[in-house]
Each structure stands twice: as C-alpha cells, then as structure tokens.
N, C-alpha and C positions, 0 to 999 in steps of 0.2 A: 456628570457627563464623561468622567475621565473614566469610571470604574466601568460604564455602557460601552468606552471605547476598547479595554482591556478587555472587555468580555467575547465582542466582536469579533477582536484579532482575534484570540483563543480560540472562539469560532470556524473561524478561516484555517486556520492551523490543524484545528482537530478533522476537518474535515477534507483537508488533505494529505493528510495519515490516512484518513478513514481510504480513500482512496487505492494507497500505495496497501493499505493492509488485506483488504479486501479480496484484490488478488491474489496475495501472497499466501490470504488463510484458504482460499478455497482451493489454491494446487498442495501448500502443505495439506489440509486438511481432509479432503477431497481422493488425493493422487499419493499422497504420501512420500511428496520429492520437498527434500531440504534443499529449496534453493538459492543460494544466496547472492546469484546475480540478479536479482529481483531488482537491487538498486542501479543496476547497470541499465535497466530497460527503462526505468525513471529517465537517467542521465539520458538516455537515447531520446526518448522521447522531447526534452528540451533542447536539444542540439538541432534536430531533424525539422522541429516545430519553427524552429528561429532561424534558420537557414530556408528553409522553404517561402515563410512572411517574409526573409531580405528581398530573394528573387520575384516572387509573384506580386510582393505590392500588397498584399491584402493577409491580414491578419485569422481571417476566415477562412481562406484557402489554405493559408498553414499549417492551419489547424487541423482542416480534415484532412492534409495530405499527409500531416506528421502520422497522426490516428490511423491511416490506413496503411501506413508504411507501418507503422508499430503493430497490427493486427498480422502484416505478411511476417516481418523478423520471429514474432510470437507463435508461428506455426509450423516455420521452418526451422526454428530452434526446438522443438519439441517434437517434430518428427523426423530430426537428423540426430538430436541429442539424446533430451530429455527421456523420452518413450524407453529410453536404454536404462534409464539410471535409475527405472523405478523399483524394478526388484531385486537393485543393490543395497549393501549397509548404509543405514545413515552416514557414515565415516566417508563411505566413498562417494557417497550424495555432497558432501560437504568437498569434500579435496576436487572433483569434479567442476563445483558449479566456482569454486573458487579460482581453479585453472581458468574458465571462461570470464569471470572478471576482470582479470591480468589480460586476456586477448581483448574484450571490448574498449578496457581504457586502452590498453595502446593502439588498438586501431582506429579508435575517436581520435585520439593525438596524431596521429598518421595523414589523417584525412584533413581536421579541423587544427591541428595545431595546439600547441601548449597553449594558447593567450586565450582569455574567455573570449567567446563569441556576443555580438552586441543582440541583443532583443529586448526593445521597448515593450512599453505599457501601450496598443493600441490607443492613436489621439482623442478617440470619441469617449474611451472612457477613464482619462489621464486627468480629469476631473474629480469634486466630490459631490456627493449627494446631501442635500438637507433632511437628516430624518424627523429631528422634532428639537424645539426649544433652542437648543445652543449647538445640538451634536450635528457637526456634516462629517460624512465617512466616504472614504474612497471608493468610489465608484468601481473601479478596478475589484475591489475584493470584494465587496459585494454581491458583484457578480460569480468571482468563484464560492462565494459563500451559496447563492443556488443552484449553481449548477452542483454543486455536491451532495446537496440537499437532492436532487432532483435524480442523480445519481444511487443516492443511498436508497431512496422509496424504489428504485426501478430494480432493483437489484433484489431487495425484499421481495419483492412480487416477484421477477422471475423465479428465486429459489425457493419461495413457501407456497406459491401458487399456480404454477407452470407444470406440463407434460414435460419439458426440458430440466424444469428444478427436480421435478420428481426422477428422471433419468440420473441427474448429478446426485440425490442420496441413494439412489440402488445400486451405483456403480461405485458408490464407495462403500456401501455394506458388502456387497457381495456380486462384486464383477463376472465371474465365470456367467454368474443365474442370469446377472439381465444381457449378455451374450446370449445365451440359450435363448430367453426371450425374443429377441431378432434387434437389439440394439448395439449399434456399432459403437462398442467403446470404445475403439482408438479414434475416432473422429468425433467422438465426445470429449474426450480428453485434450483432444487438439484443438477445440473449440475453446474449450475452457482457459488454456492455458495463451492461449491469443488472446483470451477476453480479458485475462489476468497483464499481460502486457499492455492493454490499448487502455486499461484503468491507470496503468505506473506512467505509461508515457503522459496519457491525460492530465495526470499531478504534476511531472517535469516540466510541459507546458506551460499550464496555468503560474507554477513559481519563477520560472524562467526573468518572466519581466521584474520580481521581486528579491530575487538573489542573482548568484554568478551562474552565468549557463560556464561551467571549465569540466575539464575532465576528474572524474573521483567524485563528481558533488552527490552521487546515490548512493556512497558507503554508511558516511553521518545518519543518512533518511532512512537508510535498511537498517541500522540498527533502533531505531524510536518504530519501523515499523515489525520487527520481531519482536520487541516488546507491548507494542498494541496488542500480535496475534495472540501471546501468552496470556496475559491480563485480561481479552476475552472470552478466550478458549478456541482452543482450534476448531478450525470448523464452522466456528461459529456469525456469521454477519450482523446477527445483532450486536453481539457481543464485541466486535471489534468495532463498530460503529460507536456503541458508550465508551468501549475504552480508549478511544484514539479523543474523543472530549473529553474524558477526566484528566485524561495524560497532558493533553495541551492544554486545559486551564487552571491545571497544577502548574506547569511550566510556565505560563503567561505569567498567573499571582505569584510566584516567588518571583521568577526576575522584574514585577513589580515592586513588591513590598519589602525583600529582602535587604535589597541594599539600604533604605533607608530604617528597616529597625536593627540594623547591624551595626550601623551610624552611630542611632546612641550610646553602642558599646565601644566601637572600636575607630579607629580614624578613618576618615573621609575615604582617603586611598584606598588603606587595606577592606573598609566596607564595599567600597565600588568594584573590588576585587573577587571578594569572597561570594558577593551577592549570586551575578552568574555560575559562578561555578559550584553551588550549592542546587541554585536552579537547573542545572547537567545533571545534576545525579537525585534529583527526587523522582526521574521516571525510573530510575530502579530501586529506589527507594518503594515508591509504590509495588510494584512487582515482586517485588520481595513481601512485603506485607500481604498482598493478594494470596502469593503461592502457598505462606503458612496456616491464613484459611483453610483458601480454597486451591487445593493442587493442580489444578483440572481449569484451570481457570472461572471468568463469573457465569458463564455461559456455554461450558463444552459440549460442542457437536451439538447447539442448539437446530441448526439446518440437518442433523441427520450426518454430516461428515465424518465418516471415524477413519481412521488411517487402514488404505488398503492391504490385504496380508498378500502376498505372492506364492503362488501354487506350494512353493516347497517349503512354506512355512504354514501352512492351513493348517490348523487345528481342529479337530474333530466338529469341535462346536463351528467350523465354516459348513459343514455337509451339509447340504438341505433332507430335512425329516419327509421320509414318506407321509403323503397325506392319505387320511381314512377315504376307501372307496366307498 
C-alpha cells in the first residue's frame, strides 16, 4: 500500500509539471521566446486563485476567476511584451523575461505582501477516498490527478488533431507562408501564449492548498519545468507529458528509498540529510544522461514545433520551392 501511495503522489506531481511544462514547451518551442517568467505566472495564478476563493466564498469561483484573469494577464503580456522579443537573441530573450520576474515578484509583494497568503484544501474534498484493501488517498489530489489527466488528452487532441493544432505547426515551420495563407499569426500566438499562462496558473492553483502560496514560489517549479521541456524535446507534448512522470517518480523514489539505504552506511542524521538532497539533483542527473543520448531530447518537435527563424535570419532552405504547373 505504501509503494501504491508513493506511486500516486509521483502521480500528482508529474502531472503538475506536466502542466507548468506544456505551456512553456509550446511558446519555447512553437514561438521560440526563452521565457523565464513562466514561473512567475504559476506564482500568479495561486495568489489570484486564493484571494478570489477568500472573497467569494467558493472555491469554484476562484477558480474560474483566477483561470480567466490569468488568460487576460497572458495576452496582455504578449502583445505589450512578448511579440517584441521574438526576433531577438536568446541572451536578450533571457535578460528580458528575467527583468519581468523582478517586476512581478515585487509587485505581488506590493499588493499581497511578504507573509504567504492563506488557501485551504476546499472542505468537501479535505477528506480521503477508499481506493481498495487498505489504501485511502486524499481526495484532494486525486482530483488534480484528473483533472491533469483530462488536461493532458485535451491538449493531445487539440494539437495532433485540430485546424487550430494544425495552424500551431505551420506557424512554426514557416510563419511568413501561413500569413500568406490568410491566418492571423499574431493572434495565434497570442492565443497560445494565454493558453500557456491559464495551464501555469491552473498548477499554481491546484498546489496552492498543498504548499505556501508566498512570493518566488515559481522560480524552484521553473526550473524542474525547463528540465521536463529538455528531457522531452521541445516542442514536443508527448514528450513533456513522459518526462515530467519519469522526472517526478525518480524524485518521489529517491526521497523514498534513499534515506533509508543511506542509513545502513552512514548515521541516522547524516542519512536523513543527504537522502533529499541527492533526490534534488537526480532530475539533472536524468537530463544529463538523456542529453548524451539523445541531444534533441526523447521526442523533439514530436507536435511539428521547431523554433521560429525571423525574416533576417531565413535561410535559403525557409523559401518556399516553386511548384510544378
């Protein structure tokens, strides 16, 4: 039952990665903006989520109101910002989105204050569930365990099976062509990258009642979610869907198992010590291993995603080939 329970969390975890990665790989991989306020819109999303549930009384309305504030912030930050930064160097992609980090944590603290903000576990499912034999599991994650689940098939289908998926890989092979065609990339893109913030805020939410809703809590989750993006392959949604479960049930079994085979080596202390923080560093551990494989990740640009090139960098091979009459 113990090992059903470990697998479960792992579960829950991976699939709130899966979340936070998702969006992150389809505007890296999609739009080709290195963003790293990505975590900052997580953090927003659990502030806005938990503040809105104080006032309204209901844990549903905060939800959606968090979700549709985090859909406006996500398109207003991409057609005030973002939209600028795409046919700059990655270096300035980076120095950029990192300035806007520094403005949302202090503006969070501004508004909300240094001291975390309080958001329970909704009372109705602050219970556990009886699954079978001995195991009851928390009702509470369970439920983000489907709605992620429910999340990740929806997401498959819109971008392997949709006129809209199909718009998102033509407009990252070859933007100019599906302009020519009559589709409006910049409000594809601005869709996208709204859809990309209301999946981060979505995760900030659902963890909110399970960690500290405080200011900086999406630096720590941006980095295990740029490592998911790697380890799948940019681009990729399958691919960050596996790797954000391998990632978090590496992390779950070590800081299971480690401190206590550590135990027999070494004292009590220094095992209980070393256990976690060996479990910190196997997702780069992993990642590292992946990359000397596979460079490219386990699944690059399985959705068609390859990083946009900007007019003044086209290569020959962007022209489109006269077709035979």
């Amino acid at each position: 039952m113990l090992w059903i329970e470990h697998l479960l969390n792992a579960l829950q975890l991976g699939l709130m990665l899966f979340l936070i990665a998702a969006g992150l790989t389809l505007v890296f991989g999609v739009m080709g903006l290195v963003n790293l306020a990505h975590g900052s819109l997580y953090m927003l999303g659990a502030f806005l989520t938990a503040t809105l549930t104080q006032r309204s009384g209901s844990a549903v309305l905060g939800l959606l109101g968090g979700l549709l504030a985090m859909a406006l912030i996500g398109a207003l930050l991409e057609f005030g910002l973002m939209r600028r930064l795409y046919p700059l160097d990655p270096l300035d992609q980076v120095l950029a989105t990192f300035a806007l980090i520094l403005i949302l944590n202090g503006s969070t603290r501004l508004l909300w204050g240094a001291l975390p903000v309080s958001h329970n576990v909704p009372e109705a499912l602050a219970g556990s569930v009886h699954l079978f034999a001995d195991l009851h599991y928390s009702a509470y994650r369970l439920l983000i365990i489907g709605t992620g689940l429910a999340v990740a098939l929806l997401l498959y289908w819109i971008v392997g099976h949709t006129r809209l998926g199909m718009w998102v890989r033509a407009g990252a092979s070859n933007r100019e062509m599906v302009q020519v065609m009559g589709v409006h990339v910049k409000a594809l893109f601005t869709a996208i990258f709204a859809f990309g913030a209301v999946l981060s805020g979505l995760a900030g939410a659902a963890m909110g009642p399970l960690t500290s809703v405080q200011v900086g809590m999406g630096e720590e989750v941006l980095i295990l979610a740029f490592i998911v993006v790697v380890v799948g392959g940019i681009g990729s949604i399958r691919g960050a869907f596996l790797a954000a479960l391998l990632i978090a049930t590496l992390d779950t079994l070590c800081r299971a198992l480690l401190p206590g085979l550590l135990g027999r080596l070494l004292p009590a202390h220094t095992a209980s010590e070393l256990g976690p923080a060996f479990a910190s560093i196997s997702a780069y551990v992993l990642m590292a291993g992946v990359l000397m494989v596979r460079p490219a990740g386990l699944f690059a640009q399985d959705t068609g995603g390859a990083r946009r090139r900007s007019p003044a960098r086209a290569t020959p091979a962007d022209t489109p080939r006269e077709l035979p009459t």
